[in-house]
C-alpha positions in Angstrom: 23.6 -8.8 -91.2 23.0 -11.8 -93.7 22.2 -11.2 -96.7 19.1 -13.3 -97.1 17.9 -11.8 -93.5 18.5 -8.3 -95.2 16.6 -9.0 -98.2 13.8 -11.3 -95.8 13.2 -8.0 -93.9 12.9 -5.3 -96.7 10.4 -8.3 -98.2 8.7 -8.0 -95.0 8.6 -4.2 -94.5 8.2 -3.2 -98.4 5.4 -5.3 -99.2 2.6 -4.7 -96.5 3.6 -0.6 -97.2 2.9 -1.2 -100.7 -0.3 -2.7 -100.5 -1.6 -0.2 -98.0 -0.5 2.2 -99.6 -2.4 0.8 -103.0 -5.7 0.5 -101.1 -4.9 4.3 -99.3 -4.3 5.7 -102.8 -7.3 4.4 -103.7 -9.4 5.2 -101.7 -8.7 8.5 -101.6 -8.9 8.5 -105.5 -12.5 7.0 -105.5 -13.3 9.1 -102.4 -12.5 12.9 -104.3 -14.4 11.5 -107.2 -17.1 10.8 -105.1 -16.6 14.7 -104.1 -16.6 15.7 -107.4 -19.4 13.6 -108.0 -21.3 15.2 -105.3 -20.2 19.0 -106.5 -21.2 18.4 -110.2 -24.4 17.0 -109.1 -25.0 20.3 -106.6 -24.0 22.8 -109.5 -25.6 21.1 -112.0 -28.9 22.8 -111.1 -27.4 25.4 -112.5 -26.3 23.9 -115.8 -30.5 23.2 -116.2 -31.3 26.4 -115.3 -29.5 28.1 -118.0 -30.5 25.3 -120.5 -34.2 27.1 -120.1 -33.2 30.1 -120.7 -31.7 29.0 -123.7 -34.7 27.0 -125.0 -36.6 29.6 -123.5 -35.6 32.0 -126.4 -36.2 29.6 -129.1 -39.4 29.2 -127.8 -40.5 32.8 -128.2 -39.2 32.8 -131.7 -41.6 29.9 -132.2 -44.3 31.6 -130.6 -44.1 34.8 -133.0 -43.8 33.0 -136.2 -46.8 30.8 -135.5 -48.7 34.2 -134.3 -47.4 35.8 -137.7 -48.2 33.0 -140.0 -52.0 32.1 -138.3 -52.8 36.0 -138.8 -51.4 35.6 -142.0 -53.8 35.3 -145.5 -50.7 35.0 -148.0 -47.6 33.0 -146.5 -45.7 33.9 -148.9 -45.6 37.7 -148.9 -45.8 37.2 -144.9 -42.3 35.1 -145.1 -41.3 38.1 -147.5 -42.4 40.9 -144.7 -40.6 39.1 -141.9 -37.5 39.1 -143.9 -37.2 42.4 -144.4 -38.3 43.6 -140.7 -37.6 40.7 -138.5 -34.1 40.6 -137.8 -34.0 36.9 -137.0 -35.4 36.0 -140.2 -32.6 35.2 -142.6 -35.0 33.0 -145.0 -37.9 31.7 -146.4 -39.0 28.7 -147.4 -42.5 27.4 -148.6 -42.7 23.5 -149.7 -46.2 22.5 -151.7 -48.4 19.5 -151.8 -46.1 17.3 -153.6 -43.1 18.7 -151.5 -41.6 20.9 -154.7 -40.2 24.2 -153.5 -42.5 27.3 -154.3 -40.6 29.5 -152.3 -38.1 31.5 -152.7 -37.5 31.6 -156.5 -34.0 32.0 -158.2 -35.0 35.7 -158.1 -35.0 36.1 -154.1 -32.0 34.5 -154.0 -29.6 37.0 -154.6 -26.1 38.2 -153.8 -23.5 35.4 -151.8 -25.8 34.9 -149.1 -28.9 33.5 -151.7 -26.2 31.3 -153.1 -25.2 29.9 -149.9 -28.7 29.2 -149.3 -29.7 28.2 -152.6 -27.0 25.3 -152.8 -28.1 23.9 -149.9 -32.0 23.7 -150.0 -32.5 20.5 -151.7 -30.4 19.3 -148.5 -32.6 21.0 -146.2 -36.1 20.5 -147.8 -34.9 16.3 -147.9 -34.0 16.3 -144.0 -36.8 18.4 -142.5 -39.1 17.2 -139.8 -41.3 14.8 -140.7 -44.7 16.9 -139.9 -48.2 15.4 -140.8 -51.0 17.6 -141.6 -54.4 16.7 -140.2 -56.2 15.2 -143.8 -53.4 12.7 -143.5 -54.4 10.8 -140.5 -52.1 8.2 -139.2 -49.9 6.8 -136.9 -47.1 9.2 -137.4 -49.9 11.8 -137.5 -50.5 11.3 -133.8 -46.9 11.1 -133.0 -46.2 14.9 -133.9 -49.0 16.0 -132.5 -48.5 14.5 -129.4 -44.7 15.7 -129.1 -43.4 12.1 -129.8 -40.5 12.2 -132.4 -41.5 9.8 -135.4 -39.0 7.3 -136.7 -35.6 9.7 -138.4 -35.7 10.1 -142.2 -32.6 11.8 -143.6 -30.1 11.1 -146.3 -26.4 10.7 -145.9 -24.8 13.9 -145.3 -27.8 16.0 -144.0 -28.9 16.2 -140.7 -31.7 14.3 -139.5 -35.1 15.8 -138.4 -35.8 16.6 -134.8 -38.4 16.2 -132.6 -41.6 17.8 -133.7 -43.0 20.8 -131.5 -46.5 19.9 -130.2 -49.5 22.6 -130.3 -53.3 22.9 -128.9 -52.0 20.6 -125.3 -53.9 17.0 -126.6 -54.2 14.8 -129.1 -56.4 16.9 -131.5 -55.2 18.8 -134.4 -55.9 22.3 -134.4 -55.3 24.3 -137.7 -54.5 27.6 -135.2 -51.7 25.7 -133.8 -50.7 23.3 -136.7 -47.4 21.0 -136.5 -44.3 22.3 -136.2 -40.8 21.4 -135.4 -36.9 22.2 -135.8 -34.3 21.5 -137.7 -30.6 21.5 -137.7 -28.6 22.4 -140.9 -25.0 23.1 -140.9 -23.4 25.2 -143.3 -21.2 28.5 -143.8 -20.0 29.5 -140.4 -21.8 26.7 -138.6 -24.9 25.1 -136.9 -28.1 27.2 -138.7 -31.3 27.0 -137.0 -34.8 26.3 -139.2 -37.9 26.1 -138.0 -41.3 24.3 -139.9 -44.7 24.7 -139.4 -47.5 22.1 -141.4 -49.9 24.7 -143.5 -53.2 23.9 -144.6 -53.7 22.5 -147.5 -50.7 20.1 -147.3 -48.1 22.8 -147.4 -45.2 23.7 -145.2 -43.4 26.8 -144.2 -39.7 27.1 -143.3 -37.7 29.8 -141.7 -34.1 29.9 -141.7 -32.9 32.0 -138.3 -30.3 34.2 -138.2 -26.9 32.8 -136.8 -25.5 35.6 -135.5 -29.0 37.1 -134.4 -29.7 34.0 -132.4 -26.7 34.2 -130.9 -26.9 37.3 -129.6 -30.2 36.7 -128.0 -28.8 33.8 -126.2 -26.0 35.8 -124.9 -28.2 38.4 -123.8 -30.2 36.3 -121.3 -27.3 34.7 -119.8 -25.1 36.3 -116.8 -22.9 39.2 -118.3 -19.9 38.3 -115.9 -17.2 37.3 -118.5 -18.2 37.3 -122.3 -16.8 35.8 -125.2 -18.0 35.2 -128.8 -15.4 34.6 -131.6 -13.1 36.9 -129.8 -15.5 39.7 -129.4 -17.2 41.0 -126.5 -20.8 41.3 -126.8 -23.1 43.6 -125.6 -26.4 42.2 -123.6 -29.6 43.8 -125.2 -33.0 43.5 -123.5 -35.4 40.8 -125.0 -39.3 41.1 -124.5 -39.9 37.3 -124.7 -37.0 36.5 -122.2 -35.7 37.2 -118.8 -31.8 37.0 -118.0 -31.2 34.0 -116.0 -30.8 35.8 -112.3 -29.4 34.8 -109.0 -25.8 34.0 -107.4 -24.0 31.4 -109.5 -21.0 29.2 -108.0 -18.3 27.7 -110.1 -18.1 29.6 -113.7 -20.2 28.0 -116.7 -19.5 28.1 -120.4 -21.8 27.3 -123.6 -19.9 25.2 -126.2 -20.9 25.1 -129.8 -21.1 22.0 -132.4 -17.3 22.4 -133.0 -16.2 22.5 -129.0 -16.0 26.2 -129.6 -16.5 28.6 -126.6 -19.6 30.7 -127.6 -19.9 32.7 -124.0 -18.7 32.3 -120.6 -19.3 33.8 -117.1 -17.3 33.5 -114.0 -14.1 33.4 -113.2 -11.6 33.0 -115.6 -9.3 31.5 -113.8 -11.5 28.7 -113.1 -12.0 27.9 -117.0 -8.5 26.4 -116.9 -9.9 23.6 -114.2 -11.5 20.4 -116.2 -15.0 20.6 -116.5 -17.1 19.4 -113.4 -20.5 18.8 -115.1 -21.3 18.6 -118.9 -25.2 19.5 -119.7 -26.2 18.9 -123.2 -29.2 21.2 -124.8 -32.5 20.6 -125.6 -33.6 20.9 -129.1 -33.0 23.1 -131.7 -29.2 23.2 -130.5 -28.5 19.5 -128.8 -24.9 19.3 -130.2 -24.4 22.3 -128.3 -23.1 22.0 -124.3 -23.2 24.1 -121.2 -19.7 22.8 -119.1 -19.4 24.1 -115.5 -16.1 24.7 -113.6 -15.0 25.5 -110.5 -11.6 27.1 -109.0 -8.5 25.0 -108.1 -9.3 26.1 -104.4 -12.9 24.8 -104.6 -11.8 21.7 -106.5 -12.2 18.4 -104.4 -8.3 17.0 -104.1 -6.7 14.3 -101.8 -4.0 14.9 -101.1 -1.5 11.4 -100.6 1.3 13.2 -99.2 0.3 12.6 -95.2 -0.4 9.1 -96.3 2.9 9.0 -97.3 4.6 10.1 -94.6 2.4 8.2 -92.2 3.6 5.3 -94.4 7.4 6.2 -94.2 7.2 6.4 -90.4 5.1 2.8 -90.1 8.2 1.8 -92.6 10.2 3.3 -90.3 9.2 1.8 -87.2 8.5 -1.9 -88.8 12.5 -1.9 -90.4 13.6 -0.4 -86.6 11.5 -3.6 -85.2 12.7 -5.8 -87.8 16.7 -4.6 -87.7 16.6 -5.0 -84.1 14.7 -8.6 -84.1 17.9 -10.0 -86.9 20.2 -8.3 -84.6 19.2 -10.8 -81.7 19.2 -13.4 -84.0 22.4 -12.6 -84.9 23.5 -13.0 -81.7 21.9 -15.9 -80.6 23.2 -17.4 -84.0 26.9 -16.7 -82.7 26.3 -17.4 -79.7 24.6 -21.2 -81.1 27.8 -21.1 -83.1 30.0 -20.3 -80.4 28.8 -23.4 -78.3 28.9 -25.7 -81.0 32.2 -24.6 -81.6 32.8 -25.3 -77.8 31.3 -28.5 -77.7 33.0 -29.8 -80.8 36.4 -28.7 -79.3 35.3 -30.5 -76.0 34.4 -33.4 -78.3 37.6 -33.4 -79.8 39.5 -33.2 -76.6 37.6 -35.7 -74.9 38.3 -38.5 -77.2 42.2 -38.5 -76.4 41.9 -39.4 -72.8 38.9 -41.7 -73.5 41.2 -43.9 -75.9 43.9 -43.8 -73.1 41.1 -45.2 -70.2 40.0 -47.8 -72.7 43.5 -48.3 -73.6 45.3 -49.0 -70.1 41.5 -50.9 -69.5 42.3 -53.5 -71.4 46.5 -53.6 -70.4 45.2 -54.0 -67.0 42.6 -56.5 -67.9 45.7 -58.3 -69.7 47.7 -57.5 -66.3 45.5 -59.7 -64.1 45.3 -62.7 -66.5 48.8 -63.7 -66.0 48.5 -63.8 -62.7 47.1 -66.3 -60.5 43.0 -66.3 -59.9 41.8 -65.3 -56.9 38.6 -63.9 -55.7 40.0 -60.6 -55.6 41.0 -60.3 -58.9 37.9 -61.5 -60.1 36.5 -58.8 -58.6 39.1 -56.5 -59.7 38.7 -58.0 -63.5 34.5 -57.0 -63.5 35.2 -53.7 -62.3 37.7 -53.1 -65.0 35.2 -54.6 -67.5 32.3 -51.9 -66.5 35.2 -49.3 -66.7 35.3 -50.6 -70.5 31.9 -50.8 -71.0 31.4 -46.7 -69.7 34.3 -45.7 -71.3 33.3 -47.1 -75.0 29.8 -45.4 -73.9 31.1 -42.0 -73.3 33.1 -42.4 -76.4 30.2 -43.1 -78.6 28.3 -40.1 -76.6 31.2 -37.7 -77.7 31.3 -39.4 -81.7 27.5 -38.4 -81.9 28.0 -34.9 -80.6 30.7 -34.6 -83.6 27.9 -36.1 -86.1 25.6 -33.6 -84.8 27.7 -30.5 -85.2 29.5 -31.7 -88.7 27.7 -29.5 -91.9 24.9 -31.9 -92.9 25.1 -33.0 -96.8 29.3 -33.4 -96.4 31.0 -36.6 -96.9 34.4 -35.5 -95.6 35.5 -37.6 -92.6 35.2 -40.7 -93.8 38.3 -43.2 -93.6 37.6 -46.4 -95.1 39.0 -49.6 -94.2 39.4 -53.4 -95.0 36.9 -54.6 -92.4 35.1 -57.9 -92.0 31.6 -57.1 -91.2 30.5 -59.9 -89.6 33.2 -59.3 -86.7 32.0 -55.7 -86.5 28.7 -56.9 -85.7 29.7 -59.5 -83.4 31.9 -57.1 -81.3 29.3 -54.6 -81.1 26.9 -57.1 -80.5 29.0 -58.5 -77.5 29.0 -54.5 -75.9 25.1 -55.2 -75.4 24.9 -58.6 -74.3 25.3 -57.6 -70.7 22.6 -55.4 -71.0 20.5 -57.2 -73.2 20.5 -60.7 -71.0 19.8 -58.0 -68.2 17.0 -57.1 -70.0 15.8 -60.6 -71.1 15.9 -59.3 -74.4 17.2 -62.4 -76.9 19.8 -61.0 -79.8 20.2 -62.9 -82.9 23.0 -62.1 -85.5 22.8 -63.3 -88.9 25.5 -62.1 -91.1 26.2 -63.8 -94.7 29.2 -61.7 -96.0 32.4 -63.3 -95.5 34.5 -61.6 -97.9 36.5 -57.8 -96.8 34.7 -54.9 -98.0 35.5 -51.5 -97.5 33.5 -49.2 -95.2 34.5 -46.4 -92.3 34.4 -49.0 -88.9 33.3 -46.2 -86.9 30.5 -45.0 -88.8 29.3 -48.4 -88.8 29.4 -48.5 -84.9 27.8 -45.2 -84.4 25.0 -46.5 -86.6 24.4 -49.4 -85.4 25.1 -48.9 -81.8 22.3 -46.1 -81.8 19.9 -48.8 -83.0 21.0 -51.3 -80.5 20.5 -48.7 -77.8 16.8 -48.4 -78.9 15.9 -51.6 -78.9 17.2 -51.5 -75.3 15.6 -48.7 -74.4 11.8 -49.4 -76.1 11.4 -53.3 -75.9 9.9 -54.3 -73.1 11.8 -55.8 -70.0 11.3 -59.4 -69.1 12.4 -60.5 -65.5 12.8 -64.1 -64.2 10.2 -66.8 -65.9 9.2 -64.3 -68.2 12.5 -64.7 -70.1 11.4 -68.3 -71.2 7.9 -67.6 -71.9 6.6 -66.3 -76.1 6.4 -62.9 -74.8 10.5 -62.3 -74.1 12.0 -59.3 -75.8 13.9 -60.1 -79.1 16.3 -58.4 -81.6 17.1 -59.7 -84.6 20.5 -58.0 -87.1 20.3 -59.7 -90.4 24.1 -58.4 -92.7 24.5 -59.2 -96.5 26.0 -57.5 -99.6 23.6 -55.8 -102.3 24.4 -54.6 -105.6 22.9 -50.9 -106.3 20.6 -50.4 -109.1 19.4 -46.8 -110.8 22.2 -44.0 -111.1 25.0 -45.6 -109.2 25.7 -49.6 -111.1 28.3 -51.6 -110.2 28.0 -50.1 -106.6 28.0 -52.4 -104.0 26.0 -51.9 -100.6 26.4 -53.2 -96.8 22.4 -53.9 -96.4 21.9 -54.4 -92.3 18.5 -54.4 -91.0 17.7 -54.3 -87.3 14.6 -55.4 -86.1 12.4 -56.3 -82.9 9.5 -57.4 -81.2 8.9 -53.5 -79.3 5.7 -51.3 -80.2 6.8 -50.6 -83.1 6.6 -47.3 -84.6 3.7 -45.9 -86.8 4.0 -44.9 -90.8 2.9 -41.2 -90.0 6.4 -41.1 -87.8 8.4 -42.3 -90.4 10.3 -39.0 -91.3 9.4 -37.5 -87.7 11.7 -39.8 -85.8 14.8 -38.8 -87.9 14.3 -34.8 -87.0 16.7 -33.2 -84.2 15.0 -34.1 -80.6 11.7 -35.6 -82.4 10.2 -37.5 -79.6 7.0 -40.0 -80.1 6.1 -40.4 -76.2 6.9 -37.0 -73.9 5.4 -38.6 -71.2 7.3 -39.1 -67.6 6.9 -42.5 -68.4 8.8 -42.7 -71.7 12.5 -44.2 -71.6 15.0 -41.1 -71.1 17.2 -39.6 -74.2 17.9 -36.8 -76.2 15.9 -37.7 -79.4 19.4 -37.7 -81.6 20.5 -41.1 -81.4 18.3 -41.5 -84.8 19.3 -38.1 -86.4 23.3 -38.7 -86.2 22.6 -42.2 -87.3 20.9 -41.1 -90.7 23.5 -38.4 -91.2 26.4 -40.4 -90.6 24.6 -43.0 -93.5 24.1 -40.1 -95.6 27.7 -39.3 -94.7 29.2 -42.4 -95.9 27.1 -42.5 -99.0 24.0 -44.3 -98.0 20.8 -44.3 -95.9 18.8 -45.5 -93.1 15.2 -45.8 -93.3 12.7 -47.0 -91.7 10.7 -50.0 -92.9 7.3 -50.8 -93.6 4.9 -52.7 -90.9 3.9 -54.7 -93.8 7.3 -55.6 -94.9 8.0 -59.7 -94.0 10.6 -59.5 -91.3 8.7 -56.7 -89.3 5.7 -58.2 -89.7 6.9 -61.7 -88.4 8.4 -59.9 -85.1 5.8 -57.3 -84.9 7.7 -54.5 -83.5 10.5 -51.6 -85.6 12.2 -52.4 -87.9 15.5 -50.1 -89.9 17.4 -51.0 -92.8 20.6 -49.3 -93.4 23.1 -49.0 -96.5 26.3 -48.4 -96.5 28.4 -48.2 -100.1 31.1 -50.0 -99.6 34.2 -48.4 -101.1 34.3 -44.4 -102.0 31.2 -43.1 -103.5 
């Protein structure tokens, strides 16, 4: 197989297959993450669920202090009490009027946990919520107490105040249910949980939660499946302001902390090892915290490609089998073009030996009947060996265009050039048509100005010309009896002269021989049309028989011997005096 045909068909066959399969790939890409999409939205529910319970818990811590603190006549020693009987209670913290600290004192903060706390209350006390009590009336007043979070305040460093918790349901301030809101502080062994409440008299109370206490209340609502908290196990104890979250869970969920920690997990373990489907971030107090569901390889939406490819390699399959077979009978009809050509050129070849020798003893006999004396016989016998001449030098330019046609196209090999005398050349060739042409009533005119010997290839020159002549016999219209005389007779006119080149090639000389006549002429859109293999204007039953290469082995043959034919313009003068076609040919004279 050729190579270009061999790399043509895996063109063919590889390209298609790799676009499909693109746009298969693809598809099944975007179509099992639109599965996943679909999951993560279905087990999200989930993901909310737990986030309630989670909230839920800070809400009842919330709901105690404010009961504690409303019942309470002396914050202080209440904040005090809770401390020491409230486990969640780590701290604390009473802010006055002008926002100075009043509580705790250096004296309550003792031991290493009172230093960790004392070195970062200014930080804390700076970033709380932004609560508003009710003799300060304003805009950011109505904010709080509607559950709208005022513009953040905050300094570099600190964490910025949170959303403040709304009491009494409305718009109106109630001293039972004053202000409040949480905060987020980091420090020691992470995120620390504080939550403020607006007193009366334009103070605020602070309570620092318990880390670890917190913690394990969250745990303790949540499934008790598979538990982890810094390595530990933890044990679920029963809460009075929360429920466990109940019911049948699918995939397995896991809370993250601030540092993408795993704080607790239930499910299967295996399936933690699966990306997370869904992310769920928390509400407030702990929304840097995350609840991440996954699910089980097995329940994990994949596509797989691997039918696609191997529906793929069997269209590959069957399009290369289809393809190998198609070059295979173009392989053999390309031998078997080859093989004829081959044929005909040896035909060709053979032909033109006993052609010369018809044409030869032709003319001895033609020579024989001249020396002896005239009679009507051998007049007769003279014609009859003049059309004998005429076929003969016919079937011998029939056999030089099949050559032309079957030589390589672009080669110059072949040509023999000679001293010639073009203006003989013309006249000989111009006397092979006069019987036809007077026949015809079709007027030939020869104009040739080169009387010095140049050298070209005689027969090229013939074949050229003589497939011109033959057109102009073929396409020019007859004229019969009185019609000969009249403006309308058929005409031909062959104008020779010598040109110098110009561009790439000077001091070149040129044959310039343009042929032209008074036919239909031929139109500018056919201009390069005429010249291709059995291009045919007219394919009508009326049209004057031929092959449609007398043109084609006429160009080649000018190409061959270094030159051109073309043909010319309507506008051009000598076409437009006549009216009909009109082709100029050049020939370099001498080897190119």
């Amino acid at each position: 197989m050729p190579r270009q045909l061999f790399v043509a068909l895996l063109l063919l066959v590889i390209t298609p297959l790799v676009m499909l399969g693109w746009l298969s790939a693809n598809a099944a890409r975007q179509g099992e993450q639109a599965a996943k999409d679909a999951l993560a939205k279905l087990l999200s529910t989930q993901l909310f669920a737990a986030n309630d319970e989670v909230i839920g818990v800070f809400e009842a811590y919330a709901d105690d202090f404010d009961d504690r603190l409303n019942e309470s006549s002396d914050v202080i020693e209440t904040l005090q009490e809770m401390r020491r009987n409230h486990p969640i209670v780590r701290q604390g913290i009473v802010i006055g009027r002008e926002g100075q600290l009043v509580f705790p004192t250096n004296i309550d903060l003792n031991g290493r946990d009172g230093a960790e706390i004392a070195a970062s209350l200014s930080g804390i006390i700076d970033s709380r919520p932004p609560l508003q009590h009710a003799n300060r009336t304003s805009d950011r007043t109505v904010m709080a107490v509607k559950g709208v979070a005022p513009p953040e305040i905050g300094q570099q460093g600190f964490s910025k105040g949170e959303e403040p918790r709304a009491f009494g349901g409305d718009s109106q301030f109630s001293e039972v249910n004053p202000p409040s809101g949480w905060q987020r502080w980091y420090m020691g062994d992470g995120a620390q949980v504080l939550y403020w409440v607006a007193l009366p008299g334009g103070r605020f109370a602070g309570i620092l939660l318990d880390r670890s206490r917190w913690l394990a209340d969250l745990i303790a609502v949540l499934p008790d499946d598979v538990a982890a908290l810094s390595g530990q196990t933890q044990r679920r104890t029963d809460l009075t302001t929360s429920e466990p979250l109940n019911g049948a869970t699918i995939g397995s969920i896991q809370l993250v902390d601030e540092a993408k920690q795993v704080v607790y997990r239930w499910g299967d373990r295996a399936a933690f090892e699966q990306p997370a489907l869904a992310v769920h971030v928390l509400s407030e107090p702990l929304a840097s915290w995350q609840l991440q569901v996954h699910v089980g390889e097995s329940l994990t939406p994949v596509s797989s490609l691997l039918p696609l490819y191997f529906s793929l390699g069997g269209i590959g399959l069957l399009v290369c089998s289809v393809g190998v077979y198609v070059l295979s009978s173009v392989r053999r009809q390309i031998a078997d073009a080859r093989s004829r050509v081959n044929f005909a050129g040896q035909v060709s070849h053979e032909l033109r030996t006993p052609l010369t020798n018809i044409r030869l003893y032709t003319e001895l006999a033609e020579l024989d009947l001249e020396r002896l004396d005239k009679s009507p016989q051998q007049q007769t016998l003279v014609e009859r060996l003049q059309v004998i001449d005429y076929e003969s030098r016919r079937l011998q330019r029939l056999v030089s265009g099949v050559l032309e046609m079957i030589r390589p196209s672009g080669k110059r090999s072949g040509v023999r050039y000679q001293e010639c005398r073009v203006c003989e050349l013309v006249d000989q060739i111009a006397q092979q048509f006069a019987p036809s042409f007077a026949g015809a009533g079709i007027e030939l005119e020869v104009q040739c100005l080169i009387e010095q010997t140049v050298q070209i290839d005689p027969d090229v020159f013939e074949l050229i010309l003589v497939n011109l002549l033959s057109n102009v016999e073929k396409y020019v219209p007859r004229q019969t009896g009185a019609d000969n005389d009249s403006d309308h007779a058929g005409r031909c006119e062959i104008h020779c002269r010598l040109e110098s080149s110009c561009g790439d090639k000077p001091g070149q000389t040129f044959v310039a021989v343009t042929v032209i006549d008074n036919g239909p002429g031929i139109a500018r859109r056919y201009a390069k049309r005429i010249f291709r293999p059995f291009a045919r204007i007219d394919d009508s039953i009326s049209a004057p028989s031929g092959t449609g290469i007398g043109l084609t082995i006429a160009q080649r043959a000018a190409e061959r011997h270094g030159g051109e034919l073309v043909l010319l313009n309507s506008s051009s003068k000598d076409v437009r005096r006549l009216g009909g076609a009109g082709f100029r040919l050049l020939l370099a004279t001498g080897p190119v």
